[in-house]
C-alpha positions as a Markdown table, in Angstrom:
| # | Residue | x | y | z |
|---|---|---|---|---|
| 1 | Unk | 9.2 | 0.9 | -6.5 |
| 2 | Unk | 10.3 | -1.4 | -9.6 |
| 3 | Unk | 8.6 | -4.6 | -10.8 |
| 4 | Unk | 10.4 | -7.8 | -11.2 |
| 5 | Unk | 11.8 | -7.6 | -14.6 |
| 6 | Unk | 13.3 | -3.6 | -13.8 |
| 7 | Unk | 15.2 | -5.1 | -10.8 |
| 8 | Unk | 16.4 | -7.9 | -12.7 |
| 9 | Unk | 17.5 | -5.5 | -15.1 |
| 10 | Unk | 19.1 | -2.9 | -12.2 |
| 11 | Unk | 21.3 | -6.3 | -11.0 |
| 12 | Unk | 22.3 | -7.3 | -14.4 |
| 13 | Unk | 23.4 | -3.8 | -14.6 |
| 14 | Unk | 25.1 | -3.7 | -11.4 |
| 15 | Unk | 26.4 | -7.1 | -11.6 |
| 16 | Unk | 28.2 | -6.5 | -15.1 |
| 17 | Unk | 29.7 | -3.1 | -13.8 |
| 18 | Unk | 31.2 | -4.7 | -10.7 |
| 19 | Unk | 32.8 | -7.4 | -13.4 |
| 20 | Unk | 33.8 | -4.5 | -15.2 |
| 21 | Unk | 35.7 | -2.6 | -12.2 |
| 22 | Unk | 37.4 | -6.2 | -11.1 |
| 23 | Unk | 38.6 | -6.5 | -14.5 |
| 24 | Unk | 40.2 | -2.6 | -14.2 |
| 25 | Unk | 41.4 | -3.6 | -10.8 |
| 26 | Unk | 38.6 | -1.1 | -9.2 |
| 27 | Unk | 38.0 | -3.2 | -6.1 |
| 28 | Unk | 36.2 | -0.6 | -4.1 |
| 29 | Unk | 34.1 | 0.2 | -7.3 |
| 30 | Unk | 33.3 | -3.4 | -7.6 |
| 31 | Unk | 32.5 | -3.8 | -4.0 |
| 32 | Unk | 30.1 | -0.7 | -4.4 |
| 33 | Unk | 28.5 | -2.7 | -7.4 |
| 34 | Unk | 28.6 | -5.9 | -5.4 |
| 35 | Unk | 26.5 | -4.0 | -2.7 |
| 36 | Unk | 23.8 | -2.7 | -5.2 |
| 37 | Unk | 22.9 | -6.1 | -6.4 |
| 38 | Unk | 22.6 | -7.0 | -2.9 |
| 39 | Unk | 20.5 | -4.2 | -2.1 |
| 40 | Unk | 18.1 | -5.0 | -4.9 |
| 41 | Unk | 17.8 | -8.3 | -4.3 |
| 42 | Unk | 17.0 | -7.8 | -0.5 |
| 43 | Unk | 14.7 | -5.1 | -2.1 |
| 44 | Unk | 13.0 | -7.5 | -4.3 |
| 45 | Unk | 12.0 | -9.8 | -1.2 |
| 46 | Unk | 11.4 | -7.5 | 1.1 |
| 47 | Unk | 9.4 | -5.5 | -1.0 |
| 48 | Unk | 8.2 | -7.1 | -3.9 |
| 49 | Unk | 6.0 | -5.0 | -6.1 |
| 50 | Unk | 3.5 | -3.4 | -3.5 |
| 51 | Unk | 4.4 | 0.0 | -4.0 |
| 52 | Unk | 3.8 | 0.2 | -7.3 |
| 53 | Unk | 0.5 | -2.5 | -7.1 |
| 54 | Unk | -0.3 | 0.1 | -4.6 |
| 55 | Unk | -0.3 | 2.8 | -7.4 |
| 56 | Unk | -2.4 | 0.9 | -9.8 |
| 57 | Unk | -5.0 | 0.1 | -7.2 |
| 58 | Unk | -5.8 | 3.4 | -5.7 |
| 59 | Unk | -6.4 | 4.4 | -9.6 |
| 60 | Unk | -8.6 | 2.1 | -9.5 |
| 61 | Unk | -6.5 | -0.3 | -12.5 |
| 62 | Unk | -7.2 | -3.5 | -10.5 |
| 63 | Unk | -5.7 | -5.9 | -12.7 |
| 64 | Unk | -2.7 | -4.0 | -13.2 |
| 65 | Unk | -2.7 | -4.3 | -9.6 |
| 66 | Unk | -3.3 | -7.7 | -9.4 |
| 67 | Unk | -0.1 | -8.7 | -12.0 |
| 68 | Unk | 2.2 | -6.7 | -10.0 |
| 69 | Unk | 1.4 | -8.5 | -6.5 |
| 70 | Unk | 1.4 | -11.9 | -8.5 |
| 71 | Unk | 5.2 | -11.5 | -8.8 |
| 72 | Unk | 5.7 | -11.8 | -5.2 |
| 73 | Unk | 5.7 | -15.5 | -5.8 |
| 74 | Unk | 6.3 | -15.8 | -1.5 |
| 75 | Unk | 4.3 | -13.8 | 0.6 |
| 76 | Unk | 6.1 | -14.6 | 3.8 |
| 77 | Unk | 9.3 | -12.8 | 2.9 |
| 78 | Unk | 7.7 | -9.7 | 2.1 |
| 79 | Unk | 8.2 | -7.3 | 5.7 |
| 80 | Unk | 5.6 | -7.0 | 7.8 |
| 81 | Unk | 4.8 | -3.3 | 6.6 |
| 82 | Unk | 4.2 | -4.8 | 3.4 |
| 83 | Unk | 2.6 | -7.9 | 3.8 |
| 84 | Unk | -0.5 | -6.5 | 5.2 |
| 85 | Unk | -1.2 | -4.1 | 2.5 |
| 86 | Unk | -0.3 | -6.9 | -0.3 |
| 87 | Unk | -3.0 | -9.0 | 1.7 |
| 88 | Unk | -5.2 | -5.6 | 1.5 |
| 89 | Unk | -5.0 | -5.1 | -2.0 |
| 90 | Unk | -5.8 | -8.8 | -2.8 |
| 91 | Unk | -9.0 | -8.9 | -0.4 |
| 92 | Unk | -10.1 | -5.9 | -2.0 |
| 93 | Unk | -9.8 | -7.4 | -5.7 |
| 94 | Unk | -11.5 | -10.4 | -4.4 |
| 95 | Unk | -14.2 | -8.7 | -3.5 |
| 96 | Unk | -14.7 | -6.4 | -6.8 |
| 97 | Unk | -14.0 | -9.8 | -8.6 |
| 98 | Unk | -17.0 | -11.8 | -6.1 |
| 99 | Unk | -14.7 | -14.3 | -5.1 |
| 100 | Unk | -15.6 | -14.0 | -1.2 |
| 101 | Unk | -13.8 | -16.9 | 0.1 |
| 102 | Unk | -10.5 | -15.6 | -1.2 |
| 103 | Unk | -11.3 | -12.0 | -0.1 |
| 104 | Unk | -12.3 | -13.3 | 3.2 |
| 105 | Unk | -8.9 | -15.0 | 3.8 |
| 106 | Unk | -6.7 | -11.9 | 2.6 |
| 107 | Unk | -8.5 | -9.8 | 5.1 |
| 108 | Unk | -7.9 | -12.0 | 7.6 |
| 109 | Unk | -4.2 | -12.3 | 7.0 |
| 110 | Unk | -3.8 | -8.6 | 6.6 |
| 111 | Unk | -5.8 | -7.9 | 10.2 |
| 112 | Unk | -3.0 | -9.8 | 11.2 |
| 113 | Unk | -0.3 | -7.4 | 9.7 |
| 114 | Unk | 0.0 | -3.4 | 10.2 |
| 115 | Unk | -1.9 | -1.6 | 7.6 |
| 116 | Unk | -1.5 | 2.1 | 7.6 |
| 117 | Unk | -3.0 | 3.7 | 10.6 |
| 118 | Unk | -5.8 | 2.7 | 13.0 |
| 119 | Unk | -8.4 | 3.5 | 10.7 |
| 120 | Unk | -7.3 | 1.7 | 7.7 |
| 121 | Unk | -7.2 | -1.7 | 10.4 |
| 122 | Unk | -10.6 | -0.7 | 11.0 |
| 123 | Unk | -11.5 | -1.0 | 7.4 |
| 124 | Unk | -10.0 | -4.4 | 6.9 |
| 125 | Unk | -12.4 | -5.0 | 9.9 |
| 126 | Unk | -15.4 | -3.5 | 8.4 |
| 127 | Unk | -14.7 | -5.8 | 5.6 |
| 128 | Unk | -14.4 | -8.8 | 7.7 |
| 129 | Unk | -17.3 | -7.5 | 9.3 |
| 130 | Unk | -19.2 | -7.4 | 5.9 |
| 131 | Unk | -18.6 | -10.9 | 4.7 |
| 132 | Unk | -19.2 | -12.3 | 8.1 |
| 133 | Unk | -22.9 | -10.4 | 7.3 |
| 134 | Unk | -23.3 | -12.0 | 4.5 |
| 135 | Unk | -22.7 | -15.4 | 5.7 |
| 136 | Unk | -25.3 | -14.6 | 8.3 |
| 137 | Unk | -22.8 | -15.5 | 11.5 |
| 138 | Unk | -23.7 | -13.1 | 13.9 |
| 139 | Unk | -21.5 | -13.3 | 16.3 |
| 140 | Unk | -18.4 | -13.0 | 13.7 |
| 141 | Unk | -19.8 | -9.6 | 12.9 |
| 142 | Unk | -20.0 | -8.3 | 16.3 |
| 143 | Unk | -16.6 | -9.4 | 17.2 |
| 144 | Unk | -15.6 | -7.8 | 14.1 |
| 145 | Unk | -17.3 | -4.3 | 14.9 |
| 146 | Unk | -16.3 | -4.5 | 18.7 |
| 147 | Unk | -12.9 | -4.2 | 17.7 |
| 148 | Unk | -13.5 | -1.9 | 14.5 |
| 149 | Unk | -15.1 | 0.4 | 16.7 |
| 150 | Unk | -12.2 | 0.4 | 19.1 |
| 151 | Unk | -10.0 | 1.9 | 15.7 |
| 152 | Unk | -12.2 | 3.5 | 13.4 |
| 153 | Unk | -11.0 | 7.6 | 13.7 |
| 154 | Unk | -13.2 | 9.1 | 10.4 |
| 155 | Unk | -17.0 | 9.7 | 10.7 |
| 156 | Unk | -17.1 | 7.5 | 7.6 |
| 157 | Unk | -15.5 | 4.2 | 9.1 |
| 158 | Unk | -17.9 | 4.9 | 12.5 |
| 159 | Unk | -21.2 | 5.5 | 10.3 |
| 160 | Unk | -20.6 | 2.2 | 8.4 |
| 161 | Unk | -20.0 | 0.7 | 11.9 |
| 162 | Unk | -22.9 | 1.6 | 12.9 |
| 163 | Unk | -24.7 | 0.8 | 9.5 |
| 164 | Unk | -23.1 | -2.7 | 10.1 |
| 165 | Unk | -24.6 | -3.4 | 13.5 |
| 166 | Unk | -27.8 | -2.2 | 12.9 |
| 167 | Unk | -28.1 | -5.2 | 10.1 |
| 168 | Unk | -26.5 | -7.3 | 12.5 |
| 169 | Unk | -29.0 | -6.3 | 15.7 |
| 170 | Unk | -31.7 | -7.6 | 13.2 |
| 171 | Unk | -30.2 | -11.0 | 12.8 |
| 172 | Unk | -31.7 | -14.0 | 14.7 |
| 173 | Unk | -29.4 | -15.9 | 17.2 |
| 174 | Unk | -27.8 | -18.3 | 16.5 |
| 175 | Unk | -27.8 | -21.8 | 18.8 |
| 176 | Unk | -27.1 | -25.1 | 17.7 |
| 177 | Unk | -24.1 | -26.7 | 15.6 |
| 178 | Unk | -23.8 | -25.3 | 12.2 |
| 179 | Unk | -24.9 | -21.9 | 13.2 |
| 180 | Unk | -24.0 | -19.4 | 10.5 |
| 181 | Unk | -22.8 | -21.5 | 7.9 |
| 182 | Unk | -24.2 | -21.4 | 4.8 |
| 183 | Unk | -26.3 | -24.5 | 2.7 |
């Protein structure tokens, strides 16, 4: 729920009060502080900032959004809850910034990671989906829509499915090597 610089702060705090108690001779006090900072530091790798990036991003602040998850300076440590809706968040700005490579990778990652429910897996599908579309690979997109089909719960999700393969029915086949890959 705190950014980097409050959960600094929170174990400064902590830290100094568990000083504090060892100099009054509290020792269960100071083992109580000792704990906090430990708690907050596991908090800070574990969790890192996504909560409140998440915040900023459904509000549509996107680079608010973005400087939050860019103090999770190591992905990998974030838990697994986590890491795929960091990866989420990024693919998302990716794609409002046009930057479809890097959109195309965090999608990946994060279909590789729970995020939410079935249907929000679907969308980081569709997405996939999308920006397999655009790169004209056909047979990305109907890998990605087999399986987004297989999740997708709201009439929304299931309509751009559909939407999706319809564009993707009118595609030519692809044979030959470098199918799909752009000039």
């Amino acid at each position: 729920m705190f950014n980097a610089r409050a959960r600094y702060t929170l174990m400064a705090v902590f830290g100094l009060s568990a000083v504090v108690c060892l100099f009054y001779q509290q020792y269960q006090l100071a083992t109580l502080g000792a704990f906090f900072v430990g708690f907050v530091l596991w908090s800070h790798f574990k969790q890192g900032s996504v909560l409140q990036a998440s915040k900023y991003f459904k509000n549509g602040d996107h680079a608010r959004a973005a400087a939050l998850l860019a103090e999770t300076k190591n992905p990998d440590r974030l838990a697994r809850n986590r890491r795929g809706y960091y990866e989420f968040m990024l693919g998302n700005i990716a794609l409002k910034q046009e930057n479809f490579d890097a959109a195309e990778l965090h999608f990946q990652i994060a279909s590789r990671f729970p995020v939410g429910g079935k249907n929000d897996k679907a969308f980081v599908l569709i997405h996939l989906a999308n920006l397999a579309l655009r790169r004209k690979d056909k047979e990305r997109v109907t890998a990605y829509i087999k399986r987004a089909r297989e999740l997708a719960v709201t009439e929304r999700a299931k309509s751009i499915i559909e939407q999706i393969d319809k564009q993707a029915k009118k595609m030519p086949s692809q044979t030959g090597p470098g199918a799909g890959q752009e000039n």
